[in-house]
PyMOL Python script that loads the backbone (N, CA, C, O; Angstrom):
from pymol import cmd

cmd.read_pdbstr("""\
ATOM      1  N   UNK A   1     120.267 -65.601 -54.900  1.00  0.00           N
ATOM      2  CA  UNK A   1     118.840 -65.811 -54.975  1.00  0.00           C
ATOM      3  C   UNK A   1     118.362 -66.304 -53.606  1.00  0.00           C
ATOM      4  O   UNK A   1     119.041 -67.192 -53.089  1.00  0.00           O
ATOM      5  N   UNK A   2     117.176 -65.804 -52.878  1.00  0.00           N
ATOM      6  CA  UNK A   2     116.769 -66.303 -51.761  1.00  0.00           C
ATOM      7  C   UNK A   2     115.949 -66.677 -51.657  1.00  0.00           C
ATOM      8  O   UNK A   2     115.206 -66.122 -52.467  1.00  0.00           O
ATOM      9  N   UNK A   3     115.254 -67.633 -50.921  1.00  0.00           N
ATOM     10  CA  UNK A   3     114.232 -67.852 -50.648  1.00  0.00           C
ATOM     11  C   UNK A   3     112.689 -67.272 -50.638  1.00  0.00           C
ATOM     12  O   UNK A   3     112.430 -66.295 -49.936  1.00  0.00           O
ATOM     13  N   UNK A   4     112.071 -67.658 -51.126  1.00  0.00           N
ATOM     14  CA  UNK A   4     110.322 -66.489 -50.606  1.00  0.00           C
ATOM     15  C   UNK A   4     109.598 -67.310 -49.687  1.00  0.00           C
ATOM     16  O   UNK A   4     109.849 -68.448 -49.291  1.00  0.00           O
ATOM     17  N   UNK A   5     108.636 -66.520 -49.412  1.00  0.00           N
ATOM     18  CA  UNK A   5     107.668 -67.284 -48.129  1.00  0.00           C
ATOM     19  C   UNK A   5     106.755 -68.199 -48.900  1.00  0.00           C
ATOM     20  O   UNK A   5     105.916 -68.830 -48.256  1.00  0.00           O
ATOM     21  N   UNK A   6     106.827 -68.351 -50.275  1.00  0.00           N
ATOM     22  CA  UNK A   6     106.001 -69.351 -50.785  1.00  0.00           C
ATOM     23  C   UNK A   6     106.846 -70.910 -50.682  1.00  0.00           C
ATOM     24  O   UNK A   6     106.418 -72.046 -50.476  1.00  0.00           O
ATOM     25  N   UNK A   7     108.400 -70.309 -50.957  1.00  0.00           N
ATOM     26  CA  UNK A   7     109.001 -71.459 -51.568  1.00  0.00           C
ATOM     27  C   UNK A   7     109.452 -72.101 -50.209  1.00  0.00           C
ATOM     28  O   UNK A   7     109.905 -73.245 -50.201  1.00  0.00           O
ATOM     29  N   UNK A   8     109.307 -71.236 -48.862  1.00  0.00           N
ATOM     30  CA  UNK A   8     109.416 -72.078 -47.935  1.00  0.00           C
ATOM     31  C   UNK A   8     108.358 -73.149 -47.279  1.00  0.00           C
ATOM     32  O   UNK A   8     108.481 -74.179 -46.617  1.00  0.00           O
ATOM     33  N   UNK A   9     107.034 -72.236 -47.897  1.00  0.00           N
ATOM     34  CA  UNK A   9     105.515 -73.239 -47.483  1.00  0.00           C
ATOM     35  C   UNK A   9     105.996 -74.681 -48.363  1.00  0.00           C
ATOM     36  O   UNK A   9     106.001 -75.841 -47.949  1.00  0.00           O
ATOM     37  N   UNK A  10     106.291 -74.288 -49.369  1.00  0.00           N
ATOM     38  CA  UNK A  10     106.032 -75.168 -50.540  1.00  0.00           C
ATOM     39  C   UNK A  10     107.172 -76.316 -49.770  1.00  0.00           C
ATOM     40  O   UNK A  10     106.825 -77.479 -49.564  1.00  0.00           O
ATOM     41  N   UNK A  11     108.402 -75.858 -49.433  1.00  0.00           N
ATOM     42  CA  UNK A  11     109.088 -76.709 -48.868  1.00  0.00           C
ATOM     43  C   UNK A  11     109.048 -77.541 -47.662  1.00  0.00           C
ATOM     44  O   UNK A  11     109.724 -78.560 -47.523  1.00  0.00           O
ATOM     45  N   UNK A  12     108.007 -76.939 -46.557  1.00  0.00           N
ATOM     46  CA  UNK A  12     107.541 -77.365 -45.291  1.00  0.00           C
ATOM     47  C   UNK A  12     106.178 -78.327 -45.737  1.00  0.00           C
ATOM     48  O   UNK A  12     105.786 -79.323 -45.129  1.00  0.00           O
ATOM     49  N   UNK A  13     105.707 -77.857 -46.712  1.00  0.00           N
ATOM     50  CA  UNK A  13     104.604 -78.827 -46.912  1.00  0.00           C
ATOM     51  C   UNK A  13     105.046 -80.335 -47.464  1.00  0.00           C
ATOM     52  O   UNK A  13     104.866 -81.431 -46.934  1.00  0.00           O
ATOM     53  N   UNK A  14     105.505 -80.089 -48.364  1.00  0.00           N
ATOM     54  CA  UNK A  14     106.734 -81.435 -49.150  1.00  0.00           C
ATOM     55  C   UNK A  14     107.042 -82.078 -47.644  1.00  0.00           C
ATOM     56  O   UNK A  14     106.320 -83.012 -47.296  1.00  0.00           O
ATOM     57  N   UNK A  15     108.169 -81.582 -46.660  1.00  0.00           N
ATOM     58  CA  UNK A  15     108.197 -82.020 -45.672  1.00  0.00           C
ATOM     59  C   UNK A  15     107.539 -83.010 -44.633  1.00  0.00           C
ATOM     60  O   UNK A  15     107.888 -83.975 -43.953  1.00  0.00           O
ATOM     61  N   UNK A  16     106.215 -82.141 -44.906  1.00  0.00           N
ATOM     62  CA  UNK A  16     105.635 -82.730 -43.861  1.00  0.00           C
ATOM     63  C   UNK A  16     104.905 -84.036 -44.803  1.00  0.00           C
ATOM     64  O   UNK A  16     104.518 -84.987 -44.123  1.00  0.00           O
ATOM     65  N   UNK A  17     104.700 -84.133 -46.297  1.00  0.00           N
ATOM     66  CA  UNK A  17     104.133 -85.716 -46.813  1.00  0.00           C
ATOM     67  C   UNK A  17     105.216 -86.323 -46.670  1.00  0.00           C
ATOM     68  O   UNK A  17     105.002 -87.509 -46.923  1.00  0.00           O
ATOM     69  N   UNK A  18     106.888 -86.059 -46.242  1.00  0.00           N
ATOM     70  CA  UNK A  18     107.434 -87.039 -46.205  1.00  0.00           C
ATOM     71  C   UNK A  18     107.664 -87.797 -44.631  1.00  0.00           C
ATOM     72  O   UNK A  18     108.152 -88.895 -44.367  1.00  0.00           O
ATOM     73  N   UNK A  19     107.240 -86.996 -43.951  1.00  0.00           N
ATOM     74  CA  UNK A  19     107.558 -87.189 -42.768  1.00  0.00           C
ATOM     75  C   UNK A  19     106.359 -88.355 -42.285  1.00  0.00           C
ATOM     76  O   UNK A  19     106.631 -89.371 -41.645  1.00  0.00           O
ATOM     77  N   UNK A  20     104.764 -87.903 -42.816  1.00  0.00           N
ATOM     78  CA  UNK A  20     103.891 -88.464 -43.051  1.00  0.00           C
ATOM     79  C   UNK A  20     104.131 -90.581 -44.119  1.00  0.00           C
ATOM     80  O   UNK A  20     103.628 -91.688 -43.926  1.00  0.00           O
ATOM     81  N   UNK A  21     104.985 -90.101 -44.961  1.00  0.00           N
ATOM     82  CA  UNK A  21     105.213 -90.900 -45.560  1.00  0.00           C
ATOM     83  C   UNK A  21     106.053 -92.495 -45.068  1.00  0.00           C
ATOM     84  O   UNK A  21     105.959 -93.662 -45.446  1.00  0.00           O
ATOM     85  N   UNK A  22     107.058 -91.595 -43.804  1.00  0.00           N
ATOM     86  CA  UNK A  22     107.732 -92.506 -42.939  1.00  0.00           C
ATOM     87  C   UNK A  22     106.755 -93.175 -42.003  1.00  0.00           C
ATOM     88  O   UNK A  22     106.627 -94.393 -41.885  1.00  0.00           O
ATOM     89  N   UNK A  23     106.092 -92.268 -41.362  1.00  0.00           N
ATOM     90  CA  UNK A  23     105.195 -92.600 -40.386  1.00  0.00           C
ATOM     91  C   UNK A  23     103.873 -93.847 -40.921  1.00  0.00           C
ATOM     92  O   UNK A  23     103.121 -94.686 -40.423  1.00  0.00           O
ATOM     93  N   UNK A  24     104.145 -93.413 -41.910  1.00  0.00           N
ATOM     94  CA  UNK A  24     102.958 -94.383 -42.604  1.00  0.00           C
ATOM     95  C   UNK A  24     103.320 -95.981 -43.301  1.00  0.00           C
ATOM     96  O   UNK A  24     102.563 -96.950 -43.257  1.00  0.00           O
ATOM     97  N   UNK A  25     104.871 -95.927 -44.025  1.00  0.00           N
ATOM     98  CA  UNK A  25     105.529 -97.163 -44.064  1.00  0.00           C
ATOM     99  C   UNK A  25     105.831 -98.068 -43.141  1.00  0.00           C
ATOM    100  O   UNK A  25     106.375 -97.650 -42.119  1.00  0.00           O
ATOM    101  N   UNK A  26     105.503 -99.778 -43.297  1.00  0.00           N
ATOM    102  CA  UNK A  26     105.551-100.971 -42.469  1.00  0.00           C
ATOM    103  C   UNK A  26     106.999-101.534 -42.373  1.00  0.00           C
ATOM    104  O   UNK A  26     107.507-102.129 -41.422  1.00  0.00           O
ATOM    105  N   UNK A  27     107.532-101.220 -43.545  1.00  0.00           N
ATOM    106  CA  UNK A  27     108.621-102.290 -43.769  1.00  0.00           C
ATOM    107  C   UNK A  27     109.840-101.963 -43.734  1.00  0.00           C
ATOM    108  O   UNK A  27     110.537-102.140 -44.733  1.00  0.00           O
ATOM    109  N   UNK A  28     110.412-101.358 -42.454  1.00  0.00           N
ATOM    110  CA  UNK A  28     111.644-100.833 -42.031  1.00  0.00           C
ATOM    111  C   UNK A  28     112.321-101.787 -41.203  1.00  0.00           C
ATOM    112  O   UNK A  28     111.663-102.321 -40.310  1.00  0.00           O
ATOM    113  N   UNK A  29     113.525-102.090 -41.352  1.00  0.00           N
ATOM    114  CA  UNK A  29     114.150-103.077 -40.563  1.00  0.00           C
ATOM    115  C   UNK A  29     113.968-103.110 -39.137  1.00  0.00           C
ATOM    116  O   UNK A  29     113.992-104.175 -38.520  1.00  0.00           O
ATOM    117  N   UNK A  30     113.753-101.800 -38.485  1.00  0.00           N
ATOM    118  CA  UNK A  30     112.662-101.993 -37.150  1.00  0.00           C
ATOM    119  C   UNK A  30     112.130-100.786 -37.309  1.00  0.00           C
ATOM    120  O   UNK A  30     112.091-100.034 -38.284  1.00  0.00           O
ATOM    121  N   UNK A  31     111.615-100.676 -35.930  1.00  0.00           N
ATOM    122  CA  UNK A  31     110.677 -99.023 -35.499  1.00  0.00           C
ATOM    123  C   UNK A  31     112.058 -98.102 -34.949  1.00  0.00           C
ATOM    124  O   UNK A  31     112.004 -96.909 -34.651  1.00  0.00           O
ATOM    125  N   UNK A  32     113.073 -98.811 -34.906  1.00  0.00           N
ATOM    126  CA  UNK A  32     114.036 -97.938 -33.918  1.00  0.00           C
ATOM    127  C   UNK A  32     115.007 -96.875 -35.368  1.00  0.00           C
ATOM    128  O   UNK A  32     115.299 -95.679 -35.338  1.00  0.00           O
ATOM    129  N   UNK A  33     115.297 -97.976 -36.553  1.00  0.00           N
ATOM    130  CA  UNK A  33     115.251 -96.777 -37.853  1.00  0.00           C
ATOM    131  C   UNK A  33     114.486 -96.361 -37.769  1.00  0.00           C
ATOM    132  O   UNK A  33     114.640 -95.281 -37.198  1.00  0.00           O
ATOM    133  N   UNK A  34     113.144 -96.638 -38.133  1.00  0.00           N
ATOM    134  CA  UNK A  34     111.459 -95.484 -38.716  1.00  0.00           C
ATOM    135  C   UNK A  34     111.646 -94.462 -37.877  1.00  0.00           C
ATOM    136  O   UNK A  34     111.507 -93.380 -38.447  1.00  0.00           O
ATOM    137  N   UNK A  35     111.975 -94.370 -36.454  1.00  0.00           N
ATOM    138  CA  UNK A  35     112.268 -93.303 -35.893  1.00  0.00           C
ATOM    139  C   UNK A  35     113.004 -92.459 -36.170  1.00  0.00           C
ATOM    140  O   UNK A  35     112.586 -91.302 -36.174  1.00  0.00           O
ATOM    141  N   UNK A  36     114.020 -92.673 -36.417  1.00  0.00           N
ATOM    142  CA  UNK A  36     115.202 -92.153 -36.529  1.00  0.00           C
ATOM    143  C   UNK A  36     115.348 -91.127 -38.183  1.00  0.00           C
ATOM    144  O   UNK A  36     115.893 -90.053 -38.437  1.00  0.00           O
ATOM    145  N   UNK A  37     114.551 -92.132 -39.031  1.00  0.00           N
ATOM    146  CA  UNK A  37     113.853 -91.081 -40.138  1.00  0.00           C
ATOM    147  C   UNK A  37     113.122 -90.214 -40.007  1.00  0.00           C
ATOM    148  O   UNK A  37     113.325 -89.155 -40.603  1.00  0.00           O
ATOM    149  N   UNK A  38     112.023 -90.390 -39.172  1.00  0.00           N
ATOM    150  CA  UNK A  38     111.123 -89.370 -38.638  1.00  0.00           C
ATOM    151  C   UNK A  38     111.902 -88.174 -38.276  1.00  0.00           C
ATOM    152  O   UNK A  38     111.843 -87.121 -38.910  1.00  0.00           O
ATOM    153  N   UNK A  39     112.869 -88.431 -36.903  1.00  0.00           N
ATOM    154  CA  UNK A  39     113.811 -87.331 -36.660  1.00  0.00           C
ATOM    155  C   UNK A  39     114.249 -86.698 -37.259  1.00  0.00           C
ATOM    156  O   UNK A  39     114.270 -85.478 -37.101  1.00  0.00           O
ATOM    157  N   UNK A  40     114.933 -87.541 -38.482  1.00  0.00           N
ATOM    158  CA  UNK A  40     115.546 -86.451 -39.735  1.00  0.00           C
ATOM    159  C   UNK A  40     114.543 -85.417 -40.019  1.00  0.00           C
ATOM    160  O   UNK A  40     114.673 -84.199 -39.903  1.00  0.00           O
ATOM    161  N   UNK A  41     113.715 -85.963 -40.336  1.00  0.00           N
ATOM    162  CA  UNK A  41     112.804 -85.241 -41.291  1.00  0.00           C
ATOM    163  C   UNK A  41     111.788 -84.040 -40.143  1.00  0.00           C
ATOM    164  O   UNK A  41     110.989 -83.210 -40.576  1.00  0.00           O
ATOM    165  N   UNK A  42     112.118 -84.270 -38.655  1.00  0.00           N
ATOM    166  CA  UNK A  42     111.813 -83.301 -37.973  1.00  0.00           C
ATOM    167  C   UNK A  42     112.997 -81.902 -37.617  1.00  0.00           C
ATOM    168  O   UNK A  42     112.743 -80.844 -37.042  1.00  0.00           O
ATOM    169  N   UNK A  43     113.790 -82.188 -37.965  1.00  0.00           N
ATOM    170  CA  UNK A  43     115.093 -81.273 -37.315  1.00  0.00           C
ATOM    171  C   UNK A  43     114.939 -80.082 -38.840  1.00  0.00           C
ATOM    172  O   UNK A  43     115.005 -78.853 -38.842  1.00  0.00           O
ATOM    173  N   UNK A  44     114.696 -81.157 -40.147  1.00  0.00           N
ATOM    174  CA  UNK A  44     114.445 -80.493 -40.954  1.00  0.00           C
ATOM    175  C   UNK A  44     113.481 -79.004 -41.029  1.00  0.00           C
ATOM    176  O   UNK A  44     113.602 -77.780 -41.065  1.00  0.00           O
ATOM    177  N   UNK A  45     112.712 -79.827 -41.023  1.00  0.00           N
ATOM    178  CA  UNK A  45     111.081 -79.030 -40.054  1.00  0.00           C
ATOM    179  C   UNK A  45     111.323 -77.983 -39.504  1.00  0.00           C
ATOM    180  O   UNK A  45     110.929 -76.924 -39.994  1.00  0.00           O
ATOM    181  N   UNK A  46     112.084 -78.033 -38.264  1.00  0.00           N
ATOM    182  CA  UNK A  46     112.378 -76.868 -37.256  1.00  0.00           C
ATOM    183  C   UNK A  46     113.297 -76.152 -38.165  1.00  0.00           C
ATOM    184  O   UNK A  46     113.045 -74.948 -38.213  1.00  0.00           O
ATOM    185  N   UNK A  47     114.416 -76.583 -38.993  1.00  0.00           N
ATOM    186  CA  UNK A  47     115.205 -75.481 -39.392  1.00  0.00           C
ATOM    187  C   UNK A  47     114.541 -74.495 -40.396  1.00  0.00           C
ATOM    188  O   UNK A  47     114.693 -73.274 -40.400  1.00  0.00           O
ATOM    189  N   UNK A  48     113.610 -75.399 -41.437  1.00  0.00           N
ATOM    190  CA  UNK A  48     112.941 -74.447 -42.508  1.00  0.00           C
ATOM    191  C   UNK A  48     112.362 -73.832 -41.716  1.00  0.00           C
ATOM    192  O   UNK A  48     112.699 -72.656 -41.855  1.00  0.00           O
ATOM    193  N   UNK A  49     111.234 -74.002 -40.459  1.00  0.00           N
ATOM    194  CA  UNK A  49     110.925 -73.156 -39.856  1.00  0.00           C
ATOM    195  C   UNK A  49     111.523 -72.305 -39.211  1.00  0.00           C
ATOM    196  O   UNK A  49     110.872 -71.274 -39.036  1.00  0.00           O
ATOM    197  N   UNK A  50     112.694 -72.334 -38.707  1.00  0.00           N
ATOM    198  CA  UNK A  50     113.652 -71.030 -38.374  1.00  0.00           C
ATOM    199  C   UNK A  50     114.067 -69.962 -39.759  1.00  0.00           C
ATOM    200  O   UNK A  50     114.041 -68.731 -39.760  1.00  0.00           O
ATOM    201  N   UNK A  51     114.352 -70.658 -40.613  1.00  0.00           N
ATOM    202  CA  UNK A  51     114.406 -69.948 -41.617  1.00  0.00           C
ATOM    203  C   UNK A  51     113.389 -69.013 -41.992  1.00  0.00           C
ATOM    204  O   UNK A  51     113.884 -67.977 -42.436  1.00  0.00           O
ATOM    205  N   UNK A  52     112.105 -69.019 -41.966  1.00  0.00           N
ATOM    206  CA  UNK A  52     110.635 -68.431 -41.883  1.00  0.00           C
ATOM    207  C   UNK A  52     110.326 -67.861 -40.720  1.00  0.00           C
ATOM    208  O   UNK A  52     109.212 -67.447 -40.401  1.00  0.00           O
ATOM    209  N   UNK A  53     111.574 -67.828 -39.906  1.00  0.00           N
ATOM    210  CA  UNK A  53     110.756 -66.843 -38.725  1.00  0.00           C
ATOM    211  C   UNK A  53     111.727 -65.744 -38.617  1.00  0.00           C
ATOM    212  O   UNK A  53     111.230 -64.682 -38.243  1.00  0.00           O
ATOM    213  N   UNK A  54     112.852 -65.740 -38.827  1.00  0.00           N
ATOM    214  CA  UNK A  54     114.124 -64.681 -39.422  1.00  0.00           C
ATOM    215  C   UNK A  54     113.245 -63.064 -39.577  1.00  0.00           C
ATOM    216  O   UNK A  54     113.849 -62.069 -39.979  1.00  0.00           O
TER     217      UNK A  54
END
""", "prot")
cmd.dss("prot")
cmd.show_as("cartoon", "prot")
cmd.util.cbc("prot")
cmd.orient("prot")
């Protein structure tokens, strides 16, 4: 079963409220984790988007 171009929006959008979601939380043991979540959640980003440009 593969992917469709909906279920990848649907997945980049999810993405991006979580990425939003980090960016928006206070209470991380510093900014140098909060970053470092952010990152995750950007590498993510770029790969679904490689996946959608295939």
């Amino acid at each position: 079963m593969e992917l469709t171009g909906k279920d990848i929006s649907d997945i980049l959008e999810a993405l991006s409220y979580r990425k939003r979601a980090f960016e928006e939380y206070e209470d991380y043991p510093s900014k140098e984790f909060q970053k470092e979540r952010i990152a995750e959640v950007d590498v993510l980003i770029q790969k679904v988007r490689n996946l959608r440009n295939r």
